[in-house]
LONU-673638 format. One line per field, with one value per atom (N, C-alpha, C, CB): x, y, z; residue number from 1; residue in one letter; atom name. Coordinates in nm, 4 decimals, padded with zeros to 6 digits. Each point is the difference from the previous one (the first is absolute). Glycine has a CB too. Layout:
N
px <- X ...
py <- Y ...
pz <- Z ...
nr <- NUM ...
rest <- A ...
atom <- CA ...
! end
This chain:
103
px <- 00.0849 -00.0849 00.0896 -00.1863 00.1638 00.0807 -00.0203 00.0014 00.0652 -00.0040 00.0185 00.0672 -00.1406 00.0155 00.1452 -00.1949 00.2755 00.1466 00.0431 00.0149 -00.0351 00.0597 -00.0201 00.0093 -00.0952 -00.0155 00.0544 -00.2084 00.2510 00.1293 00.1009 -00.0211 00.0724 00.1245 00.1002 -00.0792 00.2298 00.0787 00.1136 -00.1050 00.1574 00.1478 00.0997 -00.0361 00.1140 00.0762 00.1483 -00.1249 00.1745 00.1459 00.0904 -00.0290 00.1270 00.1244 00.0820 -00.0119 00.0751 00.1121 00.1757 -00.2053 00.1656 00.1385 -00.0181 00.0031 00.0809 00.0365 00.0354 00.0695 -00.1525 -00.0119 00.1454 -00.3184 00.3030 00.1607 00.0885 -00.0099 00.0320 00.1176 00.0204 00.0018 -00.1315 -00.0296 00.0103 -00.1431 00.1182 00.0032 00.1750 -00.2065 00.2129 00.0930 00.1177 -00.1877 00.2832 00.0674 00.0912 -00.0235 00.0373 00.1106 -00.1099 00.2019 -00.1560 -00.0678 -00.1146 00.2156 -00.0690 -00.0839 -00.1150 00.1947 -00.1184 -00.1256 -00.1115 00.1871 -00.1665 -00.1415 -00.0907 00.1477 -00.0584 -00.0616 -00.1063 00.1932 -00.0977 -00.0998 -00.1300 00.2136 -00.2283 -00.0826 -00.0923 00.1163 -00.0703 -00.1338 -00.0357 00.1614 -00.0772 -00.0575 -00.1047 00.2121 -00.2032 -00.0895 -00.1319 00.1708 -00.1406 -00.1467 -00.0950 00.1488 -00.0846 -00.0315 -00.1108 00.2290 -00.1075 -00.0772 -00.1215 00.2156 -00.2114 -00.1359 -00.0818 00.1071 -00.0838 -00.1157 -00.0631 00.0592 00.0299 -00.0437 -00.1146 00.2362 -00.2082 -00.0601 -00.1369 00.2193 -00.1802 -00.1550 -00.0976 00.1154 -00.0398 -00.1088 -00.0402 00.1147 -00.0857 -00.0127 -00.1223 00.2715 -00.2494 -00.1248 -00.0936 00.0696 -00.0826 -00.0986 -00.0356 00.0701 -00.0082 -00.0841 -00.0689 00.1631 -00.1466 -00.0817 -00.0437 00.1011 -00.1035 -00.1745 -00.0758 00.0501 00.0219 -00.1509 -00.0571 00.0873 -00.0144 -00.0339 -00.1273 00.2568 -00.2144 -00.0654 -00.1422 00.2105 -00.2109 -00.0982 -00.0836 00.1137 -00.0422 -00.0543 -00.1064 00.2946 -00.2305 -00.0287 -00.1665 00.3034 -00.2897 -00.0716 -00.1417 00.2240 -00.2146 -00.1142 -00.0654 00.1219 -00.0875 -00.0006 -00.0729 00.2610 -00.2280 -00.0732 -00.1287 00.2390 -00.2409 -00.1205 -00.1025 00.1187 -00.0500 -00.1318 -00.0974 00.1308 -00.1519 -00.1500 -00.0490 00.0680 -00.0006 -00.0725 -00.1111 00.1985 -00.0621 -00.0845 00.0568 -00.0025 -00.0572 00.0205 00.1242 -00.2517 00.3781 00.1112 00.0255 00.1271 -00.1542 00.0410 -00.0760 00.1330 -00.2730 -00.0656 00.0554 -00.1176 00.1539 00.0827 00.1708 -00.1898 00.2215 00.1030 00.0091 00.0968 -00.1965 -00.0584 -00.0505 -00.0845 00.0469 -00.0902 00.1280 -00.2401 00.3495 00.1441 00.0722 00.0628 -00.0961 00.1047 -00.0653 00.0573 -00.2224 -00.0201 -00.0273 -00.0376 00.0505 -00.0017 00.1808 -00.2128 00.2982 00.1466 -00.0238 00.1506 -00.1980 00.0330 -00.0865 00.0666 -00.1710 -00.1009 00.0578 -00.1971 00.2921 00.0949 00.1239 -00.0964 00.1304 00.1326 -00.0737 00.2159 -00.3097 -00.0595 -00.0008 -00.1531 00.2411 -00.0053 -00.1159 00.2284 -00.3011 -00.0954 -00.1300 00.1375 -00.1979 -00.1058 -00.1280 00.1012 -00.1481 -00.1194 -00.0091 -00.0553 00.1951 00.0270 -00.0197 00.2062 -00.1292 -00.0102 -00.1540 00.2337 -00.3172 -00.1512 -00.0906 00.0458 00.0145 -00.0819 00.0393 00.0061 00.1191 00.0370 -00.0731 00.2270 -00.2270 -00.0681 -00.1393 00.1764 -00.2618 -00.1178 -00.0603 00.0540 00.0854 -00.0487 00.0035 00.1218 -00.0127 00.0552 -00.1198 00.3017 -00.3328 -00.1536 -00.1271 00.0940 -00.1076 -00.1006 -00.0689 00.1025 -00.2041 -00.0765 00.0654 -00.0092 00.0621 00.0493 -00.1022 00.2938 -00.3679 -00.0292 00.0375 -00.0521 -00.0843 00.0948 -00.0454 00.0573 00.0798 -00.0274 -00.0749 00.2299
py <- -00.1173 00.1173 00.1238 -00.1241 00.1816 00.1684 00.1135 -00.0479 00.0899 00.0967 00.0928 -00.1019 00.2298 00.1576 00.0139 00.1074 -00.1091 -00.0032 -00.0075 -00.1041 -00.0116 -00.0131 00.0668 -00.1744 00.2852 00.1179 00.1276 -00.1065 00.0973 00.1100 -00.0105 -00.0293 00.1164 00.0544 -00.0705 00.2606 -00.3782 00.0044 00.0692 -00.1357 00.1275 00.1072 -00.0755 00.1246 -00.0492 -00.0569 -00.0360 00.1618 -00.2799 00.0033 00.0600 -00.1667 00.2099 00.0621 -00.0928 00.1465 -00.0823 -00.1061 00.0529 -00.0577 00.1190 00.1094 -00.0330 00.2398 -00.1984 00.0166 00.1972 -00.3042 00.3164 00.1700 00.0546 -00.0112 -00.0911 00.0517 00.0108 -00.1307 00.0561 00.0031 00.0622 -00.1327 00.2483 00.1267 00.1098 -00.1024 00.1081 00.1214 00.0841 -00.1989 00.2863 00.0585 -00.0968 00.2301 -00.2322 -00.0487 00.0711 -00.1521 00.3100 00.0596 00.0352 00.0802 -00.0417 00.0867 00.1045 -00.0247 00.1390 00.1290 00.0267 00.0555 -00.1566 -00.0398 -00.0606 -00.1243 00.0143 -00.0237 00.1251 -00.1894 00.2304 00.1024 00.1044 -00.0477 00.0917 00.1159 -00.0970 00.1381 -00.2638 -00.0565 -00.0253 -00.0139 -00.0419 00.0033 00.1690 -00.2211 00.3355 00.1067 00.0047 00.1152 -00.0832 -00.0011 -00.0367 -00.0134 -00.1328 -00.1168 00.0910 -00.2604 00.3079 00.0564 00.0763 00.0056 00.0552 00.1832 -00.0477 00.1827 -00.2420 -00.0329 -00.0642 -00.0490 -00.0141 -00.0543 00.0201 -00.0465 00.1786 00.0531 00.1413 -00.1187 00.1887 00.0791 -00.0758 00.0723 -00.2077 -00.0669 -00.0133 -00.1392 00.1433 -00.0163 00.1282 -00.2145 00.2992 00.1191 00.0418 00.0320 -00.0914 00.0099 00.0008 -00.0922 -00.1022 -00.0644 00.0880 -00.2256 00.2501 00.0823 00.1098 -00.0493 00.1338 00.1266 -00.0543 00.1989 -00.3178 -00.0023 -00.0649 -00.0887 00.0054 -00.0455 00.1315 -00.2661 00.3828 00.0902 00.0592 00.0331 00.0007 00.0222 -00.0558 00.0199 -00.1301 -00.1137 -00.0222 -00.0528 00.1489 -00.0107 00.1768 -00.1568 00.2237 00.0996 00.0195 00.0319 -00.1100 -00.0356 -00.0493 -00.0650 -00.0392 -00.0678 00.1170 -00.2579 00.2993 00.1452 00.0670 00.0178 00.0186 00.1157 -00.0641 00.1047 -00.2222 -00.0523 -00.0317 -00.0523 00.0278 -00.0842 00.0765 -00.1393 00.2681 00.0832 -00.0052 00.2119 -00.2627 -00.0371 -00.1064 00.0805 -00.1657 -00.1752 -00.0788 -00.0237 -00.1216 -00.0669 -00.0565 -00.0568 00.1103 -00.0737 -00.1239 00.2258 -00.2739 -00.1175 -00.1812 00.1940 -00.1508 -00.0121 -00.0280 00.1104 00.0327 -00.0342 -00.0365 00.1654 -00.2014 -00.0479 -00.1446 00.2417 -00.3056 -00.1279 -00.0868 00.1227 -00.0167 00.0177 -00.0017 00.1434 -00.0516 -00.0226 -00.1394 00.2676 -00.3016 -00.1341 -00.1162 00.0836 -00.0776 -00.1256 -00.0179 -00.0521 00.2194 -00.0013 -00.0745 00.2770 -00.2016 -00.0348 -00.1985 00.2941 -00.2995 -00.1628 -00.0676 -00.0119 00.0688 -00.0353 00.0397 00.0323 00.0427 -00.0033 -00.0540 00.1632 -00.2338 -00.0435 -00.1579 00.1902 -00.2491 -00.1147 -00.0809 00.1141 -00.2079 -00.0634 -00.1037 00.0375 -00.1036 -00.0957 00.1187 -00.2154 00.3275 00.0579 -00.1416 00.2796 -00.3194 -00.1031 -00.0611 00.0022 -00.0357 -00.0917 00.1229 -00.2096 00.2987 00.1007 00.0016 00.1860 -00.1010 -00.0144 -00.0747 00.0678 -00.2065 -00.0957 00.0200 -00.1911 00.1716 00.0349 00.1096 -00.0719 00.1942 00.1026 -00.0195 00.1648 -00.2109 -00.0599 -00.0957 00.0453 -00.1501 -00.1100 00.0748 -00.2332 00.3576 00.0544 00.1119 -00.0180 00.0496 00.1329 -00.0737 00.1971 -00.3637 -00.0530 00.0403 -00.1928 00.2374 -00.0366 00.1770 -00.3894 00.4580 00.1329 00.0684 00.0107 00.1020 00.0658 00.1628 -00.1994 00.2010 00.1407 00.1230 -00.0971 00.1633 00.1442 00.1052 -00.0284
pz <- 00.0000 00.0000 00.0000 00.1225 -00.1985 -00.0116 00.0694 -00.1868 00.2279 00.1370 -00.0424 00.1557 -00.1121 -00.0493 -00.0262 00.1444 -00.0411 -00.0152 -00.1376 00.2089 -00.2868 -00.1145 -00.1456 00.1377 -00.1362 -00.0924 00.0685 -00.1090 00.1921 00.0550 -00.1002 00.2582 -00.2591 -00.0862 00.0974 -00.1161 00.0633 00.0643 00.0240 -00.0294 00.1230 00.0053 -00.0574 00.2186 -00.3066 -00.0993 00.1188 -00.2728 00.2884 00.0762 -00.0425 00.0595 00.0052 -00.0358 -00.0675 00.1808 -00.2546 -00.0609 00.0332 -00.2289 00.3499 00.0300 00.1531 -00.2038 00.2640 00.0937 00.0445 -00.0540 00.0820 00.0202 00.0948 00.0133 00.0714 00.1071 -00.0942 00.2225 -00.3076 -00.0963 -00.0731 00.0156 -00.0399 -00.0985 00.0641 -00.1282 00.2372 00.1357 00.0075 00.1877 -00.1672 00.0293 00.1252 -00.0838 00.0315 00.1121 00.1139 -00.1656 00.0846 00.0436 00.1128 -00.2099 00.2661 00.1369 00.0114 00.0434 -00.1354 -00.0334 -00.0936 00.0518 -00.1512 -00.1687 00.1168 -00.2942 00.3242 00.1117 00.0511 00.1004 -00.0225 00.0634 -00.0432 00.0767 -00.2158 -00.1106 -00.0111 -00.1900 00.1004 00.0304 00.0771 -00.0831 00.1591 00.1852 00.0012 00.2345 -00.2158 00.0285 -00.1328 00.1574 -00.2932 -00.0853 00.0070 -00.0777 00.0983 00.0442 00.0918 00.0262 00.1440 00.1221 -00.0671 00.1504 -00.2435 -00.0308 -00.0597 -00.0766 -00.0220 -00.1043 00.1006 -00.2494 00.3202 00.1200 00.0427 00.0359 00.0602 00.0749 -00.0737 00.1566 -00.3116 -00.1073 00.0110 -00.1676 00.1188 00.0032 00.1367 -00.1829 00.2532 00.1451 00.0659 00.0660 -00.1285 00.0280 -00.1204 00.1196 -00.2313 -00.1004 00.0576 -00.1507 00.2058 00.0562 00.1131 -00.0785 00.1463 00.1345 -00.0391 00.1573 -00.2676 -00.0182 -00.1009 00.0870 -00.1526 -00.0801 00.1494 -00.3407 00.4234 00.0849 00.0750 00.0635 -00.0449 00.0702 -00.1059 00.1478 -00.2827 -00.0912 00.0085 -00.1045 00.0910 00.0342 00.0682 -00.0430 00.1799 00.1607 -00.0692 00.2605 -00.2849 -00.0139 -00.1117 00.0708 -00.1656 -00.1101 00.0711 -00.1633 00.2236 00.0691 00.0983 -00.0086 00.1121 00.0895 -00.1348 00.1971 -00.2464 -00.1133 -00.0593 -00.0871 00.0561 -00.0250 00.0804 -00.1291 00.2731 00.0896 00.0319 00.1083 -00.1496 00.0480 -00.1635 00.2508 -00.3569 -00.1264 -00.0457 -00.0223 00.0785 -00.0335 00.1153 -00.2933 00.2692 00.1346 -00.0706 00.1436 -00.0672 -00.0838 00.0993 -00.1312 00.2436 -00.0196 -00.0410 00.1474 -00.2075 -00.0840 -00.1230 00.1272 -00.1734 -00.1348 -00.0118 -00.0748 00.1833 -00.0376 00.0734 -00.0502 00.0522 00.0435 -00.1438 00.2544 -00.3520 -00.1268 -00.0689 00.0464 -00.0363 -00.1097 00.0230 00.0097 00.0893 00.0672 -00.0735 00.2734 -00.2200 -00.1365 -00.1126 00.1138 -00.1800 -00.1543 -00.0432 -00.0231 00.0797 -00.0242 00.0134 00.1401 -00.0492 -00.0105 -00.0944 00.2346 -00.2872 -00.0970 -00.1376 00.1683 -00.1516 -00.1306 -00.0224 -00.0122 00.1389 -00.0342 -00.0176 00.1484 -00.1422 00.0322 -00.1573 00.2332 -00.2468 -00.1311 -00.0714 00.0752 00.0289 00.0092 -00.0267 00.1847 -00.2193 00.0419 00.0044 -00.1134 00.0363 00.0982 00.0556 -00.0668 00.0994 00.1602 00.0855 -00.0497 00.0236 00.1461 -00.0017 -00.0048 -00.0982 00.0298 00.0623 -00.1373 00.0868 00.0712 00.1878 -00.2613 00.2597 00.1596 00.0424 -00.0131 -00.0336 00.0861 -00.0170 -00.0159 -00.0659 00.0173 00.1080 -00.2013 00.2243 00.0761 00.1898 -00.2302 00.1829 00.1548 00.0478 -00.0596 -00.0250 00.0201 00.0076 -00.1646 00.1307 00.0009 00.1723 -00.2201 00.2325 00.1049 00.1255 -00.0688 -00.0298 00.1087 -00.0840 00.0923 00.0024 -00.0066 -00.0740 00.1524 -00.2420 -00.0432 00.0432 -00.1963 00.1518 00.0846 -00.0931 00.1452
nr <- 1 1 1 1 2 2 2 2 3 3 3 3 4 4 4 4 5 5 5 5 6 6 6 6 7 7 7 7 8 8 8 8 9 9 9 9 10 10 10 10 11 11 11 11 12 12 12 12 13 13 13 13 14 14 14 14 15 15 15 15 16 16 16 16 17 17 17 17 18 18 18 18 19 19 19 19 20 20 20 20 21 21 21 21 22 22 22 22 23 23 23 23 24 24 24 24 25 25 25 25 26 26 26 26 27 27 27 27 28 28 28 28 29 29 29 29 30 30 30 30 31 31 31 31 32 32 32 32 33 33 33 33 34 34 34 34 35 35 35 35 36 36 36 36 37 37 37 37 38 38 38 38 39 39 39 39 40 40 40 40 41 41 41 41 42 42 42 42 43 43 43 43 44 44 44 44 45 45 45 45 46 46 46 46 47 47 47 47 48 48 48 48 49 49 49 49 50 50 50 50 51 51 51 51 52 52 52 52 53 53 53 53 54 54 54 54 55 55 55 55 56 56 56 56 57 57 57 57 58 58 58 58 59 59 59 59 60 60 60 60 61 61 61 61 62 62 62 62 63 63 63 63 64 64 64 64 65 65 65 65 66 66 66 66 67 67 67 67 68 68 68 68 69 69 69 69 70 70 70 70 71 71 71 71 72 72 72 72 73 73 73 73 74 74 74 74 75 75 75 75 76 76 76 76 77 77 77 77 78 78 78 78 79 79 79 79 80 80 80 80 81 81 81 81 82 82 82 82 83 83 83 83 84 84 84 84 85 85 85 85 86 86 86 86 87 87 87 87 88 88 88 88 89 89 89 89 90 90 90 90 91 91 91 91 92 92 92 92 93 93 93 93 94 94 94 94 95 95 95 95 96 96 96 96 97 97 97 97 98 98 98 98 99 99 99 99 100 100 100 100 101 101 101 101 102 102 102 102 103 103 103 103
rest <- X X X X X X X X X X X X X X X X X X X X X X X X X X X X X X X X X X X X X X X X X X X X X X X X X X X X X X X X X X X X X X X X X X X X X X X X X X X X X X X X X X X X X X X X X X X X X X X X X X X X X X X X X X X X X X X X X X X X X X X X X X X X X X X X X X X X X X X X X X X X X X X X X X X X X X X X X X X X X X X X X X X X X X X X X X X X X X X X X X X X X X X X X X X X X X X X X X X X X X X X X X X X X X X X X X X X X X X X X X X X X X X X X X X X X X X X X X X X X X X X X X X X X X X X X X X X X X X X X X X X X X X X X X X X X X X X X X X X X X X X X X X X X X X X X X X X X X X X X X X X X X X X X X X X X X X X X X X X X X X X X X X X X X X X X X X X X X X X X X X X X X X X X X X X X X X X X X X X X X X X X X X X X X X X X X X X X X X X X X X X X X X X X X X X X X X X X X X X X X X X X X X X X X X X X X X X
atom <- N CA C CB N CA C CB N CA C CB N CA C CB N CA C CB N CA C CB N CA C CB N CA C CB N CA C CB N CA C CB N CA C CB N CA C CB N CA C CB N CA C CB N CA C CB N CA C CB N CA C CB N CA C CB N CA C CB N CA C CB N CA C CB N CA C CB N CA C CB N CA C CB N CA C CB N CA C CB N CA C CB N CA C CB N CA C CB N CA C CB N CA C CB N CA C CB N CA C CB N CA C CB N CA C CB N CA C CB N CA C CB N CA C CB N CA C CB N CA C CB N CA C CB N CA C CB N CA C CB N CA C CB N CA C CB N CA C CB N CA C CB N CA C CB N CA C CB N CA C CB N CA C CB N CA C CB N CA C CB N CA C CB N CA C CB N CA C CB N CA C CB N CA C CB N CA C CB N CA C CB N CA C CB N CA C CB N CA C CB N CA C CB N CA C CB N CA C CB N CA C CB N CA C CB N CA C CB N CA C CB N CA C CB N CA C CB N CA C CB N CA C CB N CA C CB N CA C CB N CA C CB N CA C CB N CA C CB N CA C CB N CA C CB N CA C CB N CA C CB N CA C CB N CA C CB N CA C CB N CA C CB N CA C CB N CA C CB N CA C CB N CA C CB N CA C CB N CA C CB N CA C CB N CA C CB N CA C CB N CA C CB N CA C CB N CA C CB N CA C CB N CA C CB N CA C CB N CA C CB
! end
């Protein structure tokens, strides 16, 4: 029987040995690691002011619409689109809403 797993994309193995590609001298290392740091640390600094963004975004809407409503409503559209089977999923959410009450 075939398991979701196996329509995943696999990760291709290395055919190298990366230590052996890495800087050996010290200082060449060093520029390196500091580089990496910097870009890291650029990116997590992204990430924190879009979630602030984000934080900020929702706040501006909630005397609009019921945002956490709609972002209850984005969560299972996204999985209703990443969903490869659509009439299997249907049938599942059919068989799972059977007998609940609607609002």
């Amino acid at each position: 029987m075939a398991c979701y797993y196996d329509n995943m994309p696999k990760k291709q193995a290395k055919n190298y040995n990366i230590a052996i590609m890495q800087p050996d001298e010290v200082n060449a290392l060093r520029e390196v690691v500091k580089e990496f740091v910097t870009r890291l640390q650029n990116v997590d600094n992204e990430i924190e002011l879009l979630k602030q963004d984000r934080k900020e975004l929702i706040e501006e809407f909630t005397e609009k619409l019921d945002v956490k409503t709609l972002q209850a409503a984005l969560r299972v559209t996204k999985i209703q689109n990443e969903v490869t089977h659509k009439d299997t999923f249907d049938l599942f959410m059919e068989a799972l809403n059977e007998g609940r009450p609607e609002s």
